[in-house]
C-alpha positions, 0 to 999 in steps of 0.5 A: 825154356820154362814150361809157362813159355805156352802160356805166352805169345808172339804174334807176327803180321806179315812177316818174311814168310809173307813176302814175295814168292811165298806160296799162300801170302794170306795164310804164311806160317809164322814162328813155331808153325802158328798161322801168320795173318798177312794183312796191312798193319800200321808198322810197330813193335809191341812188348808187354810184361815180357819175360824170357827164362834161360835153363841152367841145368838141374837142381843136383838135390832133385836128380838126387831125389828122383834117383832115390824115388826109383828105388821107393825112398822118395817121391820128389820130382826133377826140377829145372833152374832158369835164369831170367834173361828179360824181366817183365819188359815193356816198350813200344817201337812205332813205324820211322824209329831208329832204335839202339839197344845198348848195355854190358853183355849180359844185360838182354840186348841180343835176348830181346832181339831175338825175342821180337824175330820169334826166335826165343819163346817167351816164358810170359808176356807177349810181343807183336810185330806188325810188318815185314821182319828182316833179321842180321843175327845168327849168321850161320843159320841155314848154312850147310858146310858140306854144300857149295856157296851156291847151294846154301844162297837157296838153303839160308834164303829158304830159312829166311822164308823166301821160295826158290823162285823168288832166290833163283831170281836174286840168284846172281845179284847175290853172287856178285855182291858177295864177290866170292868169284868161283869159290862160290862153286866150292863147300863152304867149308873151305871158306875163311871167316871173311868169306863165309860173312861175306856170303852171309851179308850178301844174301841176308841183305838183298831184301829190303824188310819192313822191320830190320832186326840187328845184332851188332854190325859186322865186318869182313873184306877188302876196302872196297867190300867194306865200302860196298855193305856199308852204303848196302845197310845205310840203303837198308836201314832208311829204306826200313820203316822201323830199326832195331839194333843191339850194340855197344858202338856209340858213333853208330848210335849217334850217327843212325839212331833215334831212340836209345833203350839202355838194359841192364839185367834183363831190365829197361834202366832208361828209354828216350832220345839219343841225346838223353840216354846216351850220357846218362849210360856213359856216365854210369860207365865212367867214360863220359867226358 
């Protein structure tokens, strides 16, 4: 990321790290080892004049430059390029909202997500999350592929920020829903797709967070699984005090959400109601009707 990411922030109260089983509640470690304060907050999401830069490479002029510089031709320094991914964003998400982020690839949604778990570190601006975060995005964080289904319930519930007691007590309510019988005992390499989602919702879904973070809803199974996660999420997402989502399915949009944010280009175009939003971007489309 840009060299001015320092200058921003994130700041997270009482996050997964906070949560049950971890060892000091009042002092957890936050997104790139900052303190976490864990105190009660009313639950919400802050972002303020956010802006998140993707590095492309190296201007080839400049590497040309520095080359030359080693033999005393010239004294130009290398520079990155960065694309922006969010340009100066600002919105505010408050406890019992439902919100859909939609838009075409590219225009931020998924960037945006992971910038409010404090997996992106922003360029400037700031986020604040208040309350327990839960997060559906990279399912193959904390997988180990030579470790067994079992093993990598401890190693991806770990990196949620869950301790092995907490884990050890969830432990075979894991290996029931996910229904992998005594694959569960075998290296995760030798899952299929399906298995391997099927591992990864049972364990990223045990927990019910305060803020639920969603890339996307994904599927995997027989009929009876699929039955299964989906009264899972429902439970998860009513149960959350705030919902965030990025997706492009429109029935779930107007089915599960309050609150639409259309981007495009790392920009909000609009934010409101469902009802309001949700025609206008159709519109734009061509597929309203």
């Amino acid at each position: 990321m840009s060299a001015s990411s320092q200058h921003a922030s994130l700041r997270v109260v009482a996050t997964d790290a906070a949560a049950e089983g971890a060892s000091d509640p009042s002092r957890a470690r936050g997104p790139g080892g900052g303190s976490v304060t864990a105190r009660r907050a009313p639950l919400a999401i802050q972002v303020k004049d956010c802006v998140l830069q993707y590095p492309i490479g190296f201007d080839r002029s400049s590497v040309k430059s520095a080359v030359m510089s080693m033999f005393g031709k010239r004294k130009k320094a290398v520079t990155s390029q960065y694309v922006d991914a969010l340009r100066g964003l600002n919105m505010e998400i408050q406890q019992g909202e439902r919100v859909a982020l939609i838009g075409h690839n590219g225009s931020g949604k998924s960037t945006l997500l992971r910038a409010m778990a404090g997996v992106y570190p922003l360029a400037g601006g700031s986020i604040r999350v208040s309350g327990r975060i839960g997060t559906l995005l990279d399912l193959g964080v904390g997988f180990e592929q030579e470790a067994t289904g079992r093993e990598n319930i401890y190693n991806r519930g770990m990196a949620m920020g869950y301790s092995r007691k907490v884990l050890a007590r969830h432990e075979q309510e894991i290996v029931d829903f996910c229904g992998l019988g005594d694959f569960i005992d075998l290296p995760v390499r030798t899952y299929s797709a399906g298995m391997h989602v099927r591992l990864t919702f049972a364990i990223s879904t045990q927990f019910s967070p305060e803020v639920l973070l969603v890339d996307e809803v994904f599927g995997a199974g027989d009929a009876s699984f699929q039955a299964r996660a989906s009264e899972r999420m429902m439970n998860i997402v009513n149960n959350a005090g705030i919902f965030v989502i990025a997706t492009h399915d429109v029935a779930l949009v107007e089915r599960v959400c309050t609150r639409l944010v259309w981007l495009e280009a790392g920009r909000i175009v609009s934010d409101g109601p469902v009802e309001t939003v949700l025609p206008e971007y159709l519109a734009r489309i061509g597929q309203f009707s």
